[in-house]
C-alpha positions in Angstrom: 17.8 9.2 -11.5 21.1 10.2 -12.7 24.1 8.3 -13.5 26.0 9.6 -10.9 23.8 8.8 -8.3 23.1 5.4 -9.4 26.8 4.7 -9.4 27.0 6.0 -5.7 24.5 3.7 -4.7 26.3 1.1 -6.5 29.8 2.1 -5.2 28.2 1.9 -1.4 26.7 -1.9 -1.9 30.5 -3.4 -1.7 30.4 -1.4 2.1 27.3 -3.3 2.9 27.3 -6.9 4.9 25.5 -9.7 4.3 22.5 -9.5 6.3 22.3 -5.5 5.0 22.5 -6.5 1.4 19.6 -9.0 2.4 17.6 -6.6 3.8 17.7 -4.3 0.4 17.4 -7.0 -1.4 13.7 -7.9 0.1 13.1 -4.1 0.3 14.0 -3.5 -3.5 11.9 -6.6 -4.1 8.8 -5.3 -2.3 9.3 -1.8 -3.8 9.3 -3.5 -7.5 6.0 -5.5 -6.5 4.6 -2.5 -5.4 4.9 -0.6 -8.8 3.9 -3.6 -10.7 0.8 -4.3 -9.1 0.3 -0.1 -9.4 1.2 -0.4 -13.3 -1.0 -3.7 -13.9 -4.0 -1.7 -12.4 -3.3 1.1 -14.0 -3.7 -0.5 -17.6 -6.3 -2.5 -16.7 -8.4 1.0 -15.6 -6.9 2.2 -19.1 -8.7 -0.6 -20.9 -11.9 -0.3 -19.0 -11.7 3.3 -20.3 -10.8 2.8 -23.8 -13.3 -0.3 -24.0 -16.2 2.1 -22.8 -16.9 -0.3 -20.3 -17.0 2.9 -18.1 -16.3 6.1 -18.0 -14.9 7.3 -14.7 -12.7 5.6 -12.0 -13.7 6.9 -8.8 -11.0 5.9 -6.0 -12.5 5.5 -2.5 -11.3 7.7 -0.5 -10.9 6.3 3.6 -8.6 6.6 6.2 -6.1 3.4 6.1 -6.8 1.2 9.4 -3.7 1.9 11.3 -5.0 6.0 11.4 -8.3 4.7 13.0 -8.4 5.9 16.5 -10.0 3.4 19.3 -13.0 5.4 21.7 -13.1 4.2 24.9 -17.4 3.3 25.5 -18.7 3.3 29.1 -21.4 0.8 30.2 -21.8 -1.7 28.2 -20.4 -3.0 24.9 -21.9 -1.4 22.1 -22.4 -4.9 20.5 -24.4 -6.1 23.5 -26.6 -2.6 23.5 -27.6 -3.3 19.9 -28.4 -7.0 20.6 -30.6 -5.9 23.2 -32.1 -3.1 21.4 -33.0 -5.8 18.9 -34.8 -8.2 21.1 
């Protein structure tokens, strides 16, 4: 980030109110988390690695809950077919 654009940003915060400086404030907060917990993980990978501990990371790779899509099932639950499949 530039200079220039950091002291925009820091111009604007006297045009904020209260509840609006709040609000970045827990944002800004959660963001900094964020790239901690990333860094932390990060180094602890890195010293796995070094170690020889292992030699790869693999990352799973998976769709994130909230892009799941629901199917809509006729009949019976699938849960109660399988139950009594099983008996």
């Amino acid at each position: 980030m530039t200079q220039a654009t950091l002291n925009q940003i820091l111009s604007q915060l006297d045009t904020l109110e209260l509840e609006e400086l709040h609000q970045l404030n827990q944002t800004i907060q959660k963001y900094l988390a964020d790239k901690e917990e990333i860094a932390k993980r990060a180094a602890f990978h890195q010293a796995l690695l070094d170690s020889g501990l292992i030699k790869q990371i693999k990352h799973p790779l998976y769709d994130p809950i909230s892009q799941r899509r629901l199917i809509q099932v006729e009949g019976k639950s699938v849960s109660e077919t399988i139950i009594e499949e099983r008996r």
